[in-house]
mmCIF file of the N, C-alpha and C atoms, coordinates in Angstrom:
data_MODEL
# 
_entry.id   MODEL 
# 
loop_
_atom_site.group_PDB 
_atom_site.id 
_atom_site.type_symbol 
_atom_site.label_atom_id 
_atom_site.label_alt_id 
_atom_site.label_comp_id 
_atom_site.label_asym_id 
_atom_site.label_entity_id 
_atom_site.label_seq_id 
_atom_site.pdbx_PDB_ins_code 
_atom_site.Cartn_x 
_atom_site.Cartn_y 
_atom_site.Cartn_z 
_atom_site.occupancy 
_atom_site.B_iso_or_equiv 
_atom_site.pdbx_formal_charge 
_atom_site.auth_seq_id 
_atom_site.auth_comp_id 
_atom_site.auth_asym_id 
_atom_site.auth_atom_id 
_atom_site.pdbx_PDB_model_num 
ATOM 1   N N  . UNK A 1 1  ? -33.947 -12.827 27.352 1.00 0.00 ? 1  UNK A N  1 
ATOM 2   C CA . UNK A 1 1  ? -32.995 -12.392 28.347 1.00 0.00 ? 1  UNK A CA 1 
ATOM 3   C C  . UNK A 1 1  ? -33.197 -10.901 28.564 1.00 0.00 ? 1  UNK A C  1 
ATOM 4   N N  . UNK A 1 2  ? -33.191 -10.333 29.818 1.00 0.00 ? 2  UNK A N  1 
ATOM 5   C CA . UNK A 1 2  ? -33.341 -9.038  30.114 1.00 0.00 ? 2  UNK A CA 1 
ATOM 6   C C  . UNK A 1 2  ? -32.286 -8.838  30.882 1.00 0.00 ? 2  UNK A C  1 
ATOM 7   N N  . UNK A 1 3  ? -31.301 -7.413  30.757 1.00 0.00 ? 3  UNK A N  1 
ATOM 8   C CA . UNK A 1 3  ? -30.262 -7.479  31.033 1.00 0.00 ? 3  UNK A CA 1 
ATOM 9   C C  . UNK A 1 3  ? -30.308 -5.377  31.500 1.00 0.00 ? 3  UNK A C  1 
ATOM 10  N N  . UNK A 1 4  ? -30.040 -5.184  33.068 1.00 0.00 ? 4  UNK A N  1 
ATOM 11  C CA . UNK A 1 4  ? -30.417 -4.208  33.534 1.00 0.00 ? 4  UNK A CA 1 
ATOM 12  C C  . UNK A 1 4  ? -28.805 -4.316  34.034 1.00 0.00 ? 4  UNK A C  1 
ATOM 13  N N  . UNK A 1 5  ? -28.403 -2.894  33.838 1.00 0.00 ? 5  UNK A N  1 
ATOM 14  C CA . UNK A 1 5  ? -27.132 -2.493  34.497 1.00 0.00 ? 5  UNK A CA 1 
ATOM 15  C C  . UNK A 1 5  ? -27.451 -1.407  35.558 1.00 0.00 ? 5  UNK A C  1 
ATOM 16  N N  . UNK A 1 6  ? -27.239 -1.426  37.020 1.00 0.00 ? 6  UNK A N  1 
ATOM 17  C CA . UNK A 1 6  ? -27.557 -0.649  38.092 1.00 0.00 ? 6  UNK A CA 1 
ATOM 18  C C  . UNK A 1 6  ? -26.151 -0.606  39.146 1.00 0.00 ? 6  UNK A C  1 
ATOM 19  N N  . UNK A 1 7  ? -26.588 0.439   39.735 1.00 0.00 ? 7  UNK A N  1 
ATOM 20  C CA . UNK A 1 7  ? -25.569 0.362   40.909 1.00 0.00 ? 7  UNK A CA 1 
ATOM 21  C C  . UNK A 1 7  ? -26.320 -0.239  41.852 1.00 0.00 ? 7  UNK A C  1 
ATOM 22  N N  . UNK A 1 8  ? -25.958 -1.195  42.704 1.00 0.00 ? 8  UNK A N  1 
ATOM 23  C CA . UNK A 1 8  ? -26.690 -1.792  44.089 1.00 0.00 ? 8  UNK A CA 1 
ATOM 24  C C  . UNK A 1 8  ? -25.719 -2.673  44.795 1.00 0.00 ? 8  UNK A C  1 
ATOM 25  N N  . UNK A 1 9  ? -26.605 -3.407  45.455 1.00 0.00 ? 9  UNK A N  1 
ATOM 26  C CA . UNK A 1 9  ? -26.288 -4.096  46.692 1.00 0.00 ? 9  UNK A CA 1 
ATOM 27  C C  . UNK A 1 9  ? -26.788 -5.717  46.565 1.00 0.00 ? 9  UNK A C  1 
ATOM 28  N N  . UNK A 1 10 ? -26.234 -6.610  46.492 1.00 0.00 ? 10 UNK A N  1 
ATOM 29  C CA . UNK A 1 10 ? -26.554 -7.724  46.421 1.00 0.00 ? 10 UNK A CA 1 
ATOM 30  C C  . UNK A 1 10 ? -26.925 -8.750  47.553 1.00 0.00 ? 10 UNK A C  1 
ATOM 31  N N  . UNK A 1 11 ? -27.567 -8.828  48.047 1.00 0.00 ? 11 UNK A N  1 
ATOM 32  C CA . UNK A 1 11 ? -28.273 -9.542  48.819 1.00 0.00 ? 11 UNK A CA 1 
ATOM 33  C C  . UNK A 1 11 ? -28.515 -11.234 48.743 1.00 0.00 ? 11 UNK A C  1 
ATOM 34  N N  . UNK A 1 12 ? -27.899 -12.069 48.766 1.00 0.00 ? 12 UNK A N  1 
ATOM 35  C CA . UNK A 1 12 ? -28.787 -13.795 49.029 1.00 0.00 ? 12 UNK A CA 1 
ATOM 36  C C  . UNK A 1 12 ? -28.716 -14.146 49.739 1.00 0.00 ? 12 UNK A C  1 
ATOM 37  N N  . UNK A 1 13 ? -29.438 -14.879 50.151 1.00 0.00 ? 13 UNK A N  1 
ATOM 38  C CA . UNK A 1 13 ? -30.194 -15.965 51.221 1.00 0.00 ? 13 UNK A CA 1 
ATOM 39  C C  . UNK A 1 13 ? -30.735 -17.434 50.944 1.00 0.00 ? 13 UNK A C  1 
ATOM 40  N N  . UNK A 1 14 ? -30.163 -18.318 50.806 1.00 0.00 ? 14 UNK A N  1 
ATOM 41  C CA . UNK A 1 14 ? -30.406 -19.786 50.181 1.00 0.00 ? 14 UNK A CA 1 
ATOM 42  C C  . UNK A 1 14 ? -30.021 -20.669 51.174 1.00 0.00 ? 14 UNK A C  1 
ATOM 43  N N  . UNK A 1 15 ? -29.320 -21.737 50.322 1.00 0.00 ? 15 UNK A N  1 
ATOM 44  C CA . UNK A 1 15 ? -28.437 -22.889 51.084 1.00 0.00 ? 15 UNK A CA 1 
ATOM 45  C C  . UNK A 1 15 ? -27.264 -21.901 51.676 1.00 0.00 ? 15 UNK A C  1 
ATOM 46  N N  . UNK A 1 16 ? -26.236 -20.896 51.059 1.00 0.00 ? 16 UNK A N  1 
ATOM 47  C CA . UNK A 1 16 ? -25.608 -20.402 51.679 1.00 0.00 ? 16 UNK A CA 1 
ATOM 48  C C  . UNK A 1 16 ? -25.787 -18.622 51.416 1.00 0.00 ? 16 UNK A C  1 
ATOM 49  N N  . UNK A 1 17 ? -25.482 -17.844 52.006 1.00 0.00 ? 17 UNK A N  1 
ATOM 50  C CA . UNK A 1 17 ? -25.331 -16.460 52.101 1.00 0.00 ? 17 UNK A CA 1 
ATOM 51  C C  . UNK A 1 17 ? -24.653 -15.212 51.820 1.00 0.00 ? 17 UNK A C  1 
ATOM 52  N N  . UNK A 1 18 ? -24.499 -14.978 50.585 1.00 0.00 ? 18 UNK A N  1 
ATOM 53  C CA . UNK A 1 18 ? -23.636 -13.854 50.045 1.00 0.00 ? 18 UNK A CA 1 
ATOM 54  C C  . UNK A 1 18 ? -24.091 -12.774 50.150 1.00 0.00 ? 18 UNK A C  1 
ATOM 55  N N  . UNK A 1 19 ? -23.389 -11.729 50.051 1.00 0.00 ? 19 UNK A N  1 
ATOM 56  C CA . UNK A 1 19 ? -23.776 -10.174 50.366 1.00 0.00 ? 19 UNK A CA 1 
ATOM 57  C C  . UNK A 1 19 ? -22.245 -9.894  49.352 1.00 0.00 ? 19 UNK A C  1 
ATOM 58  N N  . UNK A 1 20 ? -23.037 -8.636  47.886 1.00 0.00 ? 20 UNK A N  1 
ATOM 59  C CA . UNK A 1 20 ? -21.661 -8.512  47.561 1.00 0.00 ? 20 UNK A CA 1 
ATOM 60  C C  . UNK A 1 20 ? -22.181 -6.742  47.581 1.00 0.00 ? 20 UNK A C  1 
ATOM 61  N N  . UNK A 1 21 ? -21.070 -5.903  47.770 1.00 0.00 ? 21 UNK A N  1 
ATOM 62  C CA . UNK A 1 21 ? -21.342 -4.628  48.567 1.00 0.00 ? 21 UNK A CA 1 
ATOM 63  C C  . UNK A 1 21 ? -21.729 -3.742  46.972 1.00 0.00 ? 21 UNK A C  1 
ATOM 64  N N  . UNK A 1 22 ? -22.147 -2.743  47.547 1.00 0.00 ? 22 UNK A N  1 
ATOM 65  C CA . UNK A 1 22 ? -22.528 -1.832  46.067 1.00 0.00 ? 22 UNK A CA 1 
ATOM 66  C C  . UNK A 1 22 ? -21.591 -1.513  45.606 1.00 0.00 ? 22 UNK A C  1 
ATOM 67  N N  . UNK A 1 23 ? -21.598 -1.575  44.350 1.00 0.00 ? 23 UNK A N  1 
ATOM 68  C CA . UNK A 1 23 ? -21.314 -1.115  42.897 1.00 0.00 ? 23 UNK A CA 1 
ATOM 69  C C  . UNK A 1 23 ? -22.484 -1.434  41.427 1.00 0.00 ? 23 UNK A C  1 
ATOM 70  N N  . UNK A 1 24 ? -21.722 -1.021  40.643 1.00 0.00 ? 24 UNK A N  1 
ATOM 71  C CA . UNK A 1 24 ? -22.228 -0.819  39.280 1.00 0.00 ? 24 UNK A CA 1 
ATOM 72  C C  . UNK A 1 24 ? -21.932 -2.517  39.007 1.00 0.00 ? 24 UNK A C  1 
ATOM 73  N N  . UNK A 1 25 ? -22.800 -2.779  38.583 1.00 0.00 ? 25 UNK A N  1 
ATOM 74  C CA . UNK A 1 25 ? -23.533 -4.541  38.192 1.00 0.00 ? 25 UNK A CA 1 
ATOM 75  C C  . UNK A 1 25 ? -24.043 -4.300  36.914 1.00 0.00 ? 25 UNK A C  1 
ATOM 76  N N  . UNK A 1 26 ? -24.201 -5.924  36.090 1.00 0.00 ? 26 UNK A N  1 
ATOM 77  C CA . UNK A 1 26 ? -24.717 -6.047  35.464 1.00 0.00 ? 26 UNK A CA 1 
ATOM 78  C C  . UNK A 1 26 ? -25.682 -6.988  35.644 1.00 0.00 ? 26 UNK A C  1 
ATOM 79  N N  . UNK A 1 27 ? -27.200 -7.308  35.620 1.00 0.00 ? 27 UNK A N  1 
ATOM 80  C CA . UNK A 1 27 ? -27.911 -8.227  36.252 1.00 0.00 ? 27 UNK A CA 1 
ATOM 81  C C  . UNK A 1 27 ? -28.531 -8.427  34.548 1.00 0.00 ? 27 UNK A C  1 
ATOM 82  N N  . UNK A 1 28 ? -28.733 -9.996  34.470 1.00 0.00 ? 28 UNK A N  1 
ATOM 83  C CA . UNK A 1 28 ? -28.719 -10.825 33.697 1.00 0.00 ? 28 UNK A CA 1 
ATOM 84  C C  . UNK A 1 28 ? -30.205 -11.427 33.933 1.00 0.00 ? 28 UNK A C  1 
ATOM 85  N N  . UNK A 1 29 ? -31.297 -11.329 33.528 1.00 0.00 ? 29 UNK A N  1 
ATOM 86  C CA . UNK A 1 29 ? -32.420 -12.102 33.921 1.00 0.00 ? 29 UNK A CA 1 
ATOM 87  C C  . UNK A 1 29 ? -32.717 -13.176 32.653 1.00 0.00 ? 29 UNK A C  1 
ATOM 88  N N  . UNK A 1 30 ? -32.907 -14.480 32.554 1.00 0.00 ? 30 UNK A N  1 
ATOM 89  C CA . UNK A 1 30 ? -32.724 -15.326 31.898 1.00 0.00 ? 30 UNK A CA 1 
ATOM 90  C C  . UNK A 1 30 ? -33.908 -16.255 31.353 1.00 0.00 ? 30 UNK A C  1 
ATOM 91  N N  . UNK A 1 31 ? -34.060 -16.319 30.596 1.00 0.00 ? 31 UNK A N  1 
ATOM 92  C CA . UNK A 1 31 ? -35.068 -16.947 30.104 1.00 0.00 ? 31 UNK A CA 1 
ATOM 93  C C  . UNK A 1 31 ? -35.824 -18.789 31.030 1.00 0.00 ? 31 UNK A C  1 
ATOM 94  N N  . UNK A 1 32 ? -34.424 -18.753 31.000 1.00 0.00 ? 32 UNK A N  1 
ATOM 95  C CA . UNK A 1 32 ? -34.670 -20.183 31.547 1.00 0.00 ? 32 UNK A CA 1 
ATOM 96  C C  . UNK A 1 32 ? -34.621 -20.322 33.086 1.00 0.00 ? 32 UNK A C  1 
ATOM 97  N N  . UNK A 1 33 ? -34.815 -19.049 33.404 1.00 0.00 ? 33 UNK A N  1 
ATOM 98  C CA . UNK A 1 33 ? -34.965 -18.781 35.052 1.00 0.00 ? 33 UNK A CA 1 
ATOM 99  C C  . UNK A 1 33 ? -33.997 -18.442 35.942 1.00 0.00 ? 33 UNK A C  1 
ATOM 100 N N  . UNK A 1 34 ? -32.640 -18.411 34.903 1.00 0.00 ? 34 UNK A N  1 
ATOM 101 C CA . UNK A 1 34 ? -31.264 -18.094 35.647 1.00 0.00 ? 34 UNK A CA 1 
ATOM 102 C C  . UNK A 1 34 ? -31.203 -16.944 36.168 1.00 0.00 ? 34 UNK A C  1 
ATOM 103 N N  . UNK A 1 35 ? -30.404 -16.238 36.918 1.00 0.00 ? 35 UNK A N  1 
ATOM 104 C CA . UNK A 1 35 ? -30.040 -14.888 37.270 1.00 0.00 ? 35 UNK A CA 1 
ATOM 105 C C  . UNK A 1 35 ? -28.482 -14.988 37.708 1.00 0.00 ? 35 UNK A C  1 
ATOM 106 N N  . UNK A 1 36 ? -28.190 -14.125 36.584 1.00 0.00 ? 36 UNK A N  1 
ATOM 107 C CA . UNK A 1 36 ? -26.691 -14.032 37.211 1.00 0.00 ? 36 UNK A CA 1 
ATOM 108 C C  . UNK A 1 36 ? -26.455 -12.196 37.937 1.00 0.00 ? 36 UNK A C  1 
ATOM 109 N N  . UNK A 1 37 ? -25.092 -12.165 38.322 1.00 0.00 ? 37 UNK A N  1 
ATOM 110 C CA . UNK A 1 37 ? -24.758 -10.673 38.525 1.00 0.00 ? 37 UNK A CA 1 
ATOM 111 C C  . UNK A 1 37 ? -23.104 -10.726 38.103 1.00 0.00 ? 37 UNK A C  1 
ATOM 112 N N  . UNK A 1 38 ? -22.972 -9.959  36.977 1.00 0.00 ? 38 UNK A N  1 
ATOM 113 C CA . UNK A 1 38 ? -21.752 -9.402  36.817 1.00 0.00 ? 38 UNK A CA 1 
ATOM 114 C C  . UNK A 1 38 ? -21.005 -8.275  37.084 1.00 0.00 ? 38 UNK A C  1 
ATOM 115 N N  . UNK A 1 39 ? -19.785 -8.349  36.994 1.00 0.00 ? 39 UNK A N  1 
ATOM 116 C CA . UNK A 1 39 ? -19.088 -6.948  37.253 1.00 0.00 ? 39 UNK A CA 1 
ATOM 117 C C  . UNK A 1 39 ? -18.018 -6.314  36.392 1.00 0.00 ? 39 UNK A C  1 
ATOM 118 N N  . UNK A 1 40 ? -17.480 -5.448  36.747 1.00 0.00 ? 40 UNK A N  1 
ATOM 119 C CA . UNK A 1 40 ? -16.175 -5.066  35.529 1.00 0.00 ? 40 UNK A CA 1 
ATOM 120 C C  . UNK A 1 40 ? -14.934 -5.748  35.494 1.00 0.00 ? 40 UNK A C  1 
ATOM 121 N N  . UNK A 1 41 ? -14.841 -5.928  36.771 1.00 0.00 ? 41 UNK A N  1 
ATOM 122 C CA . UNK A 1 41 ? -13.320 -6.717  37.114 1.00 0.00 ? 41 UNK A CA 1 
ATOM 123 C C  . UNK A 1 41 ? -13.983 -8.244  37.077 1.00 0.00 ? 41 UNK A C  1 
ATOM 124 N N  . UNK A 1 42 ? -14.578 -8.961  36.806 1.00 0.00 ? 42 UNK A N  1 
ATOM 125 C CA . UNK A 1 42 ? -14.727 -10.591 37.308 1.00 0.00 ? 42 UNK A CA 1 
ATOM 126 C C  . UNK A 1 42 ? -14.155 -11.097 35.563 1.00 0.00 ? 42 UNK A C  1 
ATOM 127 N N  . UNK A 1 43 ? -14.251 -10.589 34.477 1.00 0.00 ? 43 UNK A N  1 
ATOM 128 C CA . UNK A 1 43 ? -13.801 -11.390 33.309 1.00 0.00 ? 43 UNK A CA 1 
ATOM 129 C C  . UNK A 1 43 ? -15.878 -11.648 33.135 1.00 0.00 ? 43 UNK A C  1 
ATOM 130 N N  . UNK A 1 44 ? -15.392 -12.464 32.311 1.00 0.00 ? 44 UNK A N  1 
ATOM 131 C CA . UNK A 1 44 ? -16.788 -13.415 31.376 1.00 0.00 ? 44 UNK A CA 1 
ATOM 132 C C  . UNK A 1 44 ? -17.576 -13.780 32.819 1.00 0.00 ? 44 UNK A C  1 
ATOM 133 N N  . UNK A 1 45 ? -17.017 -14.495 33.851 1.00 0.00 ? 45 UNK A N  1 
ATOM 134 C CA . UNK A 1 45 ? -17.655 -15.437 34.850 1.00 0.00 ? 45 UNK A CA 1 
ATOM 135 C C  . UNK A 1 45 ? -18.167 -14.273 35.767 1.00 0.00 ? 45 UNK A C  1 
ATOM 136 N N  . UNK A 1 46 ? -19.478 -14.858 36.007 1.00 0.00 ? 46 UNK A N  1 
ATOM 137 C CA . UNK A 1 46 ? -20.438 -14.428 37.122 1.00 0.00 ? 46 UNK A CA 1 
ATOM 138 C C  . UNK A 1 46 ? -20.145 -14.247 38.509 1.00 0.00 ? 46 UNK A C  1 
ATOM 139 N N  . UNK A 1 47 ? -20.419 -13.210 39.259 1.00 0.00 ? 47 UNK A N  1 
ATOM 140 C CA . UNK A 1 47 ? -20.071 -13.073 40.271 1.00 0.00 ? 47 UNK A CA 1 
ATOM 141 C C  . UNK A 1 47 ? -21.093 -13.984 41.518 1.00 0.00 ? 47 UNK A C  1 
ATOM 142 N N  . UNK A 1 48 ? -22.196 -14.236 40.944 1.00 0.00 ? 48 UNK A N  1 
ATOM 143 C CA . UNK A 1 48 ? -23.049 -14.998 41.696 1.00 0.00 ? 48 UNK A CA 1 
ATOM 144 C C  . UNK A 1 48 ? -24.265 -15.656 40.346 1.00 0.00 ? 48 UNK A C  1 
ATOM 145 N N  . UNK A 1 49 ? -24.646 -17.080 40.884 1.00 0.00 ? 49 UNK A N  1 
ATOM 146 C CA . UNK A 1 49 ? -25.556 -17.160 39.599 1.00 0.00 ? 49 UNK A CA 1 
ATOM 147 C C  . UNK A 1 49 ? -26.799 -17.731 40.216 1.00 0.00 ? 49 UNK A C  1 
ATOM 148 N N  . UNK A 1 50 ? -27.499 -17.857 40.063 1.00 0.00 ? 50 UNK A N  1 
ATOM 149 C CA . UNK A 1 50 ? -28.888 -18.370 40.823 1.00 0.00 ? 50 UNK A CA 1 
ATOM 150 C C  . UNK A 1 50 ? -29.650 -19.243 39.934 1.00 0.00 ? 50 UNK A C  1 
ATOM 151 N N  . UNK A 1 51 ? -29.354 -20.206 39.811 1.00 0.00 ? 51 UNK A N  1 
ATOM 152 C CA . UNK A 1 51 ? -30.316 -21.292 38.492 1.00 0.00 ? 51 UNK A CA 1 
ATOM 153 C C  . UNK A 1 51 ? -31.961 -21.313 39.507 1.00 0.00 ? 51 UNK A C  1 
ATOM 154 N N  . UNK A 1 52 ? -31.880 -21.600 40.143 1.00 0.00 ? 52 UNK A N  1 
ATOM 155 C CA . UNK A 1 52 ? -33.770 -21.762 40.738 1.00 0.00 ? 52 UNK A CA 1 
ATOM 156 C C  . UNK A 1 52 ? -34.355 -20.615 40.478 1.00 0.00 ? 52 UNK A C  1 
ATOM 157 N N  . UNK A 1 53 ? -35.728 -20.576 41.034 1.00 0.00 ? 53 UNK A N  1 
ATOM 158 C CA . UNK A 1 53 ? -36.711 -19.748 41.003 1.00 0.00 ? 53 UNK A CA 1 
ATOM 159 C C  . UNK A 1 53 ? -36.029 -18.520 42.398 1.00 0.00 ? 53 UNK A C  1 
ATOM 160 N N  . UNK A 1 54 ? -36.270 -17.570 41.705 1.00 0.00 ? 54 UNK A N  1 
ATOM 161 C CA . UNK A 1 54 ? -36.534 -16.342 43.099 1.00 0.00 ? 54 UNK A CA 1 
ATOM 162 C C  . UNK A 1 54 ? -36.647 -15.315 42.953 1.00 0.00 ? 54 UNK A C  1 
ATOM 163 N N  . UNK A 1 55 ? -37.002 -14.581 43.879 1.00 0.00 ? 55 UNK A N  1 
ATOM 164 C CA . UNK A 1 55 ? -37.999 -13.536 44.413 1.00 0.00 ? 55 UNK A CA 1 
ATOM 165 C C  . UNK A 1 55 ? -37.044 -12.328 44.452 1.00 0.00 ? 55 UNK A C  1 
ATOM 166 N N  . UNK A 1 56 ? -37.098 -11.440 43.471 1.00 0.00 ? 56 UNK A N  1 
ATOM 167 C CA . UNK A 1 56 ? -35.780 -10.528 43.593 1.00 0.00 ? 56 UNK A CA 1 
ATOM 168 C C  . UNK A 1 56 ? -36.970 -9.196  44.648 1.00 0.00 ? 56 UNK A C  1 
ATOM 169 N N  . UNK A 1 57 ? -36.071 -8.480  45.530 1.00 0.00 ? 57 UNK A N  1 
ATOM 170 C CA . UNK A 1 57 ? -36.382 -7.754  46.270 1.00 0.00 ? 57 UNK A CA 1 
ATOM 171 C C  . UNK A 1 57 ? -35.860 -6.386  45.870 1.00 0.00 ? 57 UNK A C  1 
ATOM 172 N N  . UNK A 1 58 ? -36.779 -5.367  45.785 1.00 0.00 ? 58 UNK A N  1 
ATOM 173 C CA . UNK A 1 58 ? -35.935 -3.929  45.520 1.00 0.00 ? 58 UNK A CA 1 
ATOM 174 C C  . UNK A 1 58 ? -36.078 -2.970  46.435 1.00 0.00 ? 58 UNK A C  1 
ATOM 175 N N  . UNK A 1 59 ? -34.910 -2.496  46.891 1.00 0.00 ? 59 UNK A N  1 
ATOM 176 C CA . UNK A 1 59 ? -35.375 -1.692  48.310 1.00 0.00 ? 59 UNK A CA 1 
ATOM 177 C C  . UNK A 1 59 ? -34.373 -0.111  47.662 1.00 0.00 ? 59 UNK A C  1 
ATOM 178 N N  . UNK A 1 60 ? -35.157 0.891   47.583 1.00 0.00 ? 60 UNK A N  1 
ATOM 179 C CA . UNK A 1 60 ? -34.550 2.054   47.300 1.00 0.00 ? 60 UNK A CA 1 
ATOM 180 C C  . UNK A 1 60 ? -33.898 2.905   48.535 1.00 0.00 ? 60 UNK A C  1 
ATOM 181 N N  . UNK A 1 61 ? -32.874 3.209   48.432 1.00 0.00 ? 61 UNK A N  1 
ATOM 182 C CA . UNK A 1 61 ? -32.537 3.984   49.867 1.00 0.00 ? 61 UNK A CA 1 
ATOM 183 C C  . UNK A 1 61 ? -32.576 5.847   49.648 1.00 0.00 ? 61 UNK A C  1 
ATOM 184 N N  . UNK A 1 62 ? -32.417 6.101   50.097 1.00 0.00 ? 62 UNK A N  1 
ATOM 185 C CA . UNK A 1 62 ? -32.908 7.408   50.229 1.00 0.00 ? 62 UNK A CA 1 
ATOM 186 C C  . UNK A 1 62 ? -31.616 8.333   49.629 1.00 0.00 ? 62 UNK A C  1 
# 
């Protein structure tokens, strides 16, 4: 498990479409291919979780 805490912007695009706005995250990369994103206020549960395969995108802004 690799586990990166950043400030950003959440972005998906799947079956359905979330956008969760920037803040300070905790991103969860998972052995078994999961990806979650946590936050300070959500408790234990994930704010978004992604069990499939995907393509994380990093776009730096200026």
């Amino acid at each position: 498990m690799r586990l990166v805490v950043a400030r950003c912007e959440i972005l998906y695009t799947g079956r359905l479409t979330a956008r969760l706005p920037q803040a300070v995250r905790l991103l969860m990369f998972k052995a078994d291919g999961c990806f979650r994103v946590h936050d300070d206020a959500g408790g234990f549960r994930p704010l978004n979780c992604i069990r499939t395969e995907f393509r994380p995108a990093v776009v730096k802004s200026a």
